[in-house]
Structures are given as structure tokens and as C-alpha cells.
N, CA and C of each residue as an Amber inpcrd file, in Angstrom:
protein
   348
 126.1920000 163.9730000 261.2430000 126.5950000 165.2100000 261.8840000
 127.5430000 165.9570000 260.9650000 127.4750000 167.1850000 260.9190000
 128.4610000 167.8400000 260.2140000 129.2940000 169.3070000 260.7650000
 130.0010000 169.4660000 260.8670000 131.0940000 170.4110000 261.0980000
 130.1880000 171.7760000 260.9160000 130.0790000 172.6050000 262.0470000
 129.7640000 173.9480000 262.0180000 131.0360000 174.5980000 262.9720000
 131.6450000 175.5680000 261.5710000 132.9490000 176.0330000 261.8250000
 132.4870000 177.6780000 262.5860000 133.3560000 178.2980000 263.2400000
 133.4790000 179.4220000 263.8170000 133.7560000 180.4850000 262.8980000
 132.6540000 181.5040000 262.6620000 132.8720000 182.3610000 261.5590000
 133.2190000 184.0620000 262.3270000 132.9840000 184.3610000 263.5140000
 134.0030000 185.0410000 264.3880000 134.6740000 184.5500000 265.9070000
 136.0010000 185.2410000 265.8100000 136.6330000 185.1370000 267.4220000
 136.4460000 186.3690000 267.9950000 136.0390000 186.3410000 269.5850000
 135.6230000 187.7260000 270.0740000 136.8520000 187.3620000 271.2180000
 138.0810000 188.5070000 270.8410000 139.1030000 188.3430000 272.1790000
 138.8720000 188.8960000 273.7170000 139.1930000 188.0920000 275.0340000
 138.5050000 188.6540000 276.2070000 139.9310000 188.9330000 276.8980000
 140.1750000 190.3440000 277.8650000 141.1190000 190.3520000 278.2750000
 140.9550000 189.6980000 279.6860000 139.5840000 190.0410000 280.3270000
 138.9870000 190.3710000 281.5880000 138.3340000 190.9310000 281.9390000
 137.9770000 190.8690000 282.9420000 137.1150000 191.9850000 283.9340000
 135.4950000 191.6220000 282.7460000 135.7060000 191.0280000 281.8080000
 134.6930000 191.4580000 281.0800000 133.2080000 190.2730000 281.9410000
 132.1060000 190.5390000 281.5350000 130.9210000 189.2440000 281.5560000
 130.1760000 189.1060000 280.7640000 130.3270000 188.0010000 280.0240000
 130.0160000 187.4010000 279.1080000 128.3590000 187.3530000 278.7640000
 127.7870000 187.8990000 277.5940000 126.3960000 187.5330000 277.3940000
 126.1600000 185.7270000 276.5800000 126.5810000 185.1100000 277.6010000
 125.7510000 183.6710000 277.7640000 125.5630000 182.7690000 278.8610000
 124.4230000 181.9050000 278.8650000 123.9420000 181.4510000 279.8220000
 125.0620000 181.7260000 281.3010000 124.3160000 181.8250000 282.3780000
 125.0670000 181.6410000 283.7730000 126.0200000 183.1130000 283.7070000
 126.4700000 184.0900000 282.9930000 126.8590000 185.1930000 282.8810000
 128.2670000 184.6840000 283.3980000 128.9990000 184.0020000 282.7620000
 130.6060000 183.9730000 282.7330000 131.4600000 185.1850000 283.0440000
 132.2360000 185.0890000 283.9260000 133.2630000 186.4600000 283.8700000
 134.4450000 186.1210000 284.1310000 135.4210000 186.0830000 282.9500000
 136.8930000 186.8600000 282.5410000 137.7650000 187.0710000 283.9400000
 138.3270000 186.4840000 283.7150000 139.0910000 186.8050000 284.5550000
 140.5970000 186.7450000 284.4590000 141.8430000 187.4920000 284.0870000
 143.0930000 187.6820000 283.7930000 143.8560000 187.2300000 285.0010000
 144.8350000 186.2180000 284.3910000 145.5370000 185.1120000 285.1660000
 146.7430000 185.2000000 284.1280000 147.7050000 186.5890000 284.5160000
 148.9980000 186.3300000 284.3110000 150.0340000 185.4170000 284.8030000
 150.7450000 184.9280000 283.9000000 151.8470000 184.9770000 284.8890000
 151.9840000 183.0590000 284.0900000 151.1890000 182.2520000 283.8590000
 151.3640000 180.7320000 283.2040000 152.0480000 181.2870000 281.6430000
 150.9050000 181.9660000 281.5140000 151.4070000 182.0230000 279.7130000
 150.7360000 183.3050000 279.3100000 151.2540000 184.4040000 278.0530000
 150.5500000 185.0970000 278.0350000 148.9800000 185.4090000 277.2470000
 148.3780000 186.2360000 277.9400000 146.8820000 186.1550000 277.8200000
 145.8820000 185.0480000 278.5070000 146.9880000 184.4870000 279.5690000
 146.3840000 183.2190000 280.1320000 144.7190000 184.1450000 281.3050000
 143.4530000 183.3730000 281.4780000 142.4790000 183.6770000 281.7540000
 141.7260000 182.2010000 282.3370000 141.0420000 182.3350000 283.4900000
 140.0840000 181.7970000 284.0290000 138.5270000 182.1850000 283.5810000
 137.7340000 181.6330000 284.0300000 136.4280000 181.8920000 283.1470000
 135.4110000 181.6050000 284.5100000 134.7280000 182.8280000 285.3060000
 134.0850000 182.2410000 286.6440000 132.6630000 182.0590000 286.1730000
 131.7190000 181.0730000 286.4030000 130.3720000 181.0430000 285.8770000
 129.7800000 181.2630000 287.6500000 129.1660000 182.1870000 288.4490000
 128.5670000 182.1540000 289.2020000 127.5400000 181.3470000 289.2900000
 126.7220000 181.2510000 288.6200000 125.3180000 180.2750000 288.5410000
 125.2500000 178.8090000 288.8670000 126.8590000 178.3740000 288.7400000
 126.8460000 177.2030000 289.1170000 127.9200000 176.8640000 289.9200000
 128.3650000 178.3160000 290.8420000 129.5690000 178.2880000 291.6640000
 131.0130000 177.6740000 291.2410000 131.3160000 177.7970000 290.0430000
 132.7180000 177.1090000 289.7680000 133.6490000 178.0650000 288.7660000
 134.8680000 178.4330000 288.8410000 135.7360000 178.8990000 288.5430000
 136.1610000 177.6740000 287.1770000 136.0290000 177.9570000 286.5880000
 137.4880000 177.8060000 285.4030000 138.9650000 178.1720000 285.0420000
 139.7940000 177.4200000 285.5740000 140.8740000 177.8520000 285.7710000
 141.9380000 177.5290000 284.5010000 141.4310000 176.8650000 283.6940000
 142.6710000 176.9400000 282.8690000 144.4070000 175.9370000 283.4460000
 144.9880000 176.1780000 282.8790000 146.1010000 176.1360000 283.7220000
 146.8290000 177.0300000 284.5300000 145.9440000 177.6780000 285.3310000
 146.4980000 178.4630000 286.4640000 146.6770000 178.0880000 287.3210000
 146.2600000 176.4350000 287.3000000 146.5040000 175.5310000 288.5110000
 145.9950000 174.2740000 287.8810000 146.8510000 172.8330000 289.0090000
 146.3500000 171.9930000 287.8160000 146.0970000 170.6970000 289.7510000
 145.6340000 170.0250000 289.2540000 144.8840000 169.0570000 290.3520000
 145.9410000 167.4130000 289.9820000 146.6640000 167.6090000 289.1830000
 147.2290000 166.1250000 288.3750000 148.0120000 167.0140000 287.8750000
 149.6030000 166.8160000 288.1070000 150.6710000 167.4070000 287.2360000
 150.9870000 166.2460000 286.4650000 151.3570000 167.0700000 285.5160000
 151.0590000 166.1230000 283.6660000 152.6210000 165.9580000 283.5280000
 153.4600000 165.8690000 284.5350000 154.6870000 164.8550000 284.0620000
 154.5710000 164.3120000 285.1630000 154.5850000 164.2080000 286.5480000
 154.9120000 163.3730000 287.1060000 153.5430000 162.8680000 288.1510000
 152.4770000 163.1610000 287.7090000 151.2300000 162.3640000 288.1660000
 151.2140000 162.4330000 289.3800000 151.4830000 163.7840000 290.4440000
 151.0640000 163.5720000 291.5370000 149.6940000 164.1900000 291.3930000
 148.6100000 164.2390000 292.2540000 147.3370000 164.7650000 292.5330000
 147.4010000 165.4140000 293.5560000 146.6460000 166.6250000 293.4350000
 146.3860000 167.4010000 294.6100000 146.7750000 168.6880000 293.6320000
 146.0810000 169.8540000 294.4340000 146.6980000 170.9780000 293.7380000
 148.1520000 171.4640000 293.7830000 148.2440000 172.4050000 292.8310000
 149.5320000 172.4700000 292.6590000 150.0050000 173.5430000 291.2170000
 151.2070000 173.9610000 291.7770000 151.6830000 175.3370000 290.3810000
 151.2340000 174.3990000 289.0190000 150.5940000 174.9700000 288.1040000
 151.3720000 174.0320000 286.6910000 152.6590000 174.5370000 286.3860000
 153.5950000 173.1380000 285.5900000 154.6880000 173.2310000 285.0440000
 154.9700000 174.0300000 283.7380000 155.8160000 174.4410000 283.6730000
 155.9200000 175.1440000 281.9830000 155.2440000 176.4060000 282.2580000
 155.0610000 177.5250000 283.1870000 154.6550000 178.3640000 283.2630000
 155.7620000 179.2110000 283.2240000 155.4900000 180.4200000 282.3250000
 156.4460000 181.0930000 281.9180000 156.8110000 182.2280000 283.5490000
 156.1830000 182.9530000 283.7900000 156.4230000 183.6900000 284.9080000
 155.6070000 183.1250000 286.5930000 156.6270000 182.2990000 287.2600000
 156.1960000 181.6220000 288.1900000 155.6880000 182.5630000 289.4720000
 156.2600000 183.2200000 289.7660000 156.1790000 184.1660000 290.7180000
 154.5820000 185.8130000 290.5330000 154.5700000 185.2600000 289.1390000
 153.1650000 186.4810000 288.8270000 151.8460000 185.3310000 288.8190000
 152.5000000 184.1540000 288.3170000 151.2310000 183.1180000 288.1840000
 150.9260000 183.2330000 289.5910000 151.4050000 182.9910000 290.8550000
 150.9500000 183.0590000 292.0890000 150.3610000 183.9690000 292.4640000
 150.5530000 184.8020000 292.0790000 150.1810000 185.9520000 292.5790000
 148.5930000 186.2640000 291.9780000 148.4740000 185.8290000 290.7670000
 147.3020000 185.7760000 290.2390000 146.2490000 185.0640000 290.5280000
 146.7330000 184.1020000 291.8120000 145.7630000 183.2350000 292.2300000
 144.8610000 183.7880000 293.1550000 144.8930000 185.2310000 293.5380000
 144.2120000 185.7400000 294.2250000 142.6820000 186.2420000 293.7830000
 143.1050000 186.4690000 292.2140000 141.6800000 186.8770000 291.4090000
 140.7840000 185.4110000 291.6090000 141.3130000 184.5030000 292.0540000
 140.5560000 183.2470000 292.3360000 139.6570000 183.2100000 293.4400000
 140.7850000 183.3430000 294.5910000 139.6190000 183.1860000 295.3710000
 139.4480000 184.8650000 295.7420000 138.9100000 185.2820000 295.2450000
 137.7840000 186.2330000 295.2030000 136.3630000 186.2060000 294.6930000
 136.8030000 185.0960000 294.0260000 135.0160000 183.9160000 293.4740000
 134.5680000 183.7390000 294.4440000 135.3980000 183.2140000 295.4540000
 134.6140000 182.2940000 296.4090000 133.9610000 180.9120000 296.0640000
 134.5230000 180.1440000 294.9290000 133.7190000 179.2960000 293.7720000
 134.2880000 178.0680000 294.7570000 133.0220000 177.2820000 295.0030000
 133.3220000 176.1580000 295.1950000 133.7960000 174.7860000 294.6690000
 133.5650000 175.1980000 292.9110000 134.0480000 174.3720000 292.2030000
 135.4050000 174.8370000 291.5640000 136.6020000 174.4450000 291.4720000
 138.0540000 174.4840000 290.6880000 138.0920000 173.1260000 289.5210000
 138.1170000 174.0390000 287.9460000 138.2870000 173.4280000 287.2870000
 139.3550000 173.4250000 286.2820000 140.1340000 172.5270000 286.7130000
 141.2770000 173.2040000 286.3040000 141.3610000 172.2830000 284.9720000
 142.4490000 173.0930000 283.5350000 142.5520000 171.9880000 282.3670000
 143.4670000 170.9160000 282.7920000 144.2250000 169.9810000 283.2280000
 145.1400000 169.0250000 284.1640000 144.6780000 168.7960000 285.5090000
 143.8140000 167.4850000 285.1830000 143.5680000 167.1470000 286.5390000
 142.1210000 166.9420000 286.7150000 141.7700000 166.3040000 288.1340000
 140.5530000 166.7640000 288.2640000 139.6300000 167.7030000 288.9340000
 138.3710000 167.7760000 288.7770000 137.4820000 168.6510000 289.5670000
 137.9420000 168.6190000 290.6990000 137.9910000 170.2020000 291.6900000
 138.1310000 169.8820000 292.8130000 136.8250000 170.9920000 293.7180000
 136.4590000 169.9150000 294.4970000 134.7850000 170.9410000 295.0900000
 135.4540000 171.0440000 296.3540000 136.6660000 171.4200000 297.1280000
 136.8070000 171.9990000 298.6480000 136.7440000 172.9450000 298.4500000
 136.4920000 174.0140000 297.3940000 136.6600000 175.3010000 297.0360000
 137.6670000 176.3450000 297.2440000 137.7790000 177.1410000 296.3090000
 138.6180000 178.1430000 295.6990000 140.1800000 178.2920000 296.4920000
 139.5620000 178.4480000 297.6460000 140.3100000 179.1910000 299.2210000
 140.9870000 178.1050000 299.2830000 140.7390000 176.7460000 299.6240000
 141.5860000 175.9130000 299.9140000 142.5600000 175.3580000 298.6900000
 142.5610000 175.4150000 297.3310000 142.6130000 175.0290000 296.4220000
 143.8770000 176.1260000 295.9590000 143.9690000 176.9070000 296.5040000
 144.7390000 178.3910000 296.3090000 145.9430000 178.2150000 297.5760000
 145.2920000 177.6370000 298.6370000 146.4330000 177.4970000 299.7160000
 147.1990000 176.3760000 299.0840000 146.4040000 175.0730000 298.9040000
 147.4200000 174.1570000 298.3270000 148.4080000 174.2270000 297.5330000
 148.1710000 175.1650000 295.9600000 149.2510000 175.5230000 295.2650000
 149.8170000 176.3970000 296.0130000 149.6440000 177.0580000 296.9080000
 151.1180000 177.7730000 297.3590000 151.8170000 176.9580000 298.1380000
 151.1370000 176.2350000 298.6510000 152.0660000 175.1340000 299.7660000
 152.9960000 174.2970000 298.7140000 152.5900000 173.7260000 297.8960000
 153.4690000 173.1300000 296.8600000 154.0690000 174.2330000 296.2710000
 153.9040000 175.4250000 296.0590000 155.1240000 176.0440000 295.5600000
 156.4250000 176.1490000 296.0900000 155.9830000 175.4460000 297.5160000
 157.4840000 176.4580000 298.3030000 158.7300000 174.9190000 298.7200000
């Protein structure tokens, strides 16, 4: 096998949809870090969330959803969780943690319940 390197980066802010398989769409999730983005693939009902939410917090190993830590603006990251469930995606995939299939809506209540 050998290394096939990336000879362009195409930057996405949002709102955009992607020309590849399942038509991916962008989605801008201020508020963790900046330029932070989810990635929704309709075709196979699941949201990509990035760390806009995490299912396993990565210092102290509880499970279940929940804010991620180290997010620079806590109070906009929440707020951004709304471009979520507007998927309606039954799958949450978040980078920390695991898959979670109760979908979007419930997955969005949980991190706010742990926020407070």
C-alpha cells in the first residue's frame, strides 16, 4: 500500500452540500472551537457531530450525552445544538464517545440537561 497524499483542501463554512455520495451538508456549530462544523449525511439518517457533543467525556469517562470539555464558548456551543436537531437524524456521531441511535432530539435534550 502506499500513501496517496491530498493535493487540494476545499474550506466549508456551512449551509453548503457537498458533491459526494449521500449529499453531506455543512453544518456551522459555533461556539466548541472556532470553525467548529457537523457534517449531516441524510441518506443514511445520521448527523456528524464532531465535538459539539460527546457520548463519553474524555476526562472523566462518564457516558451518556453531554457538553464537550475544553470548549471555548460554552453558552454559543448550546445554542448551536439546535442546527442539530433540525436533521431530525437518528444517528449522533459524535468524535468522543459512542454512536448514539435515540436520535438527534433526545441527544440534544441530554446535553442540556448535563449542562445545567
Amino acid at each position: 500500500m502506499k500513501t496517496t497524499w491530498l493535493t487540494e483542501v476545499v474550506e466549508v463554512q456551512g449551509g453548503e452540500t457537498l458533491d459526494l455520495p449521500g449529499s453531506p451538508r455543512v453544518i456551522s456549530m459555533p461556539g466548541h472551537s472556532e470553525g467548529s462544523i457537523a457534517v449531516f449525511v441524510p441518506s443514511v439518517d445520521a448527523v456528524f457531530v464532531g465535538d459539539a457533543l460527546t457520548t463519553r467525556h474524555v476526562t472523566t469517562g462518564h457516558v451518556g450525552p453531554a457538553p464537550a470539555p475544553f470548549t471555548d464558548d460554552p453558552e454559543r456551543a448550546l445554542a448551536s445544538l439546535d442546527a442539530l436537531v433540525a436533521t431530525g437524524a437518528t444517528w449522533v456521531l459524535p468524535g468522543h464517545g459512542a454512536p448514539w441511535d435515540d436520535g438527534v432530539e433526545a441527544a440534544v435534550a441530554a446535553v442540556r440537561l448535563a449542562a445545567n
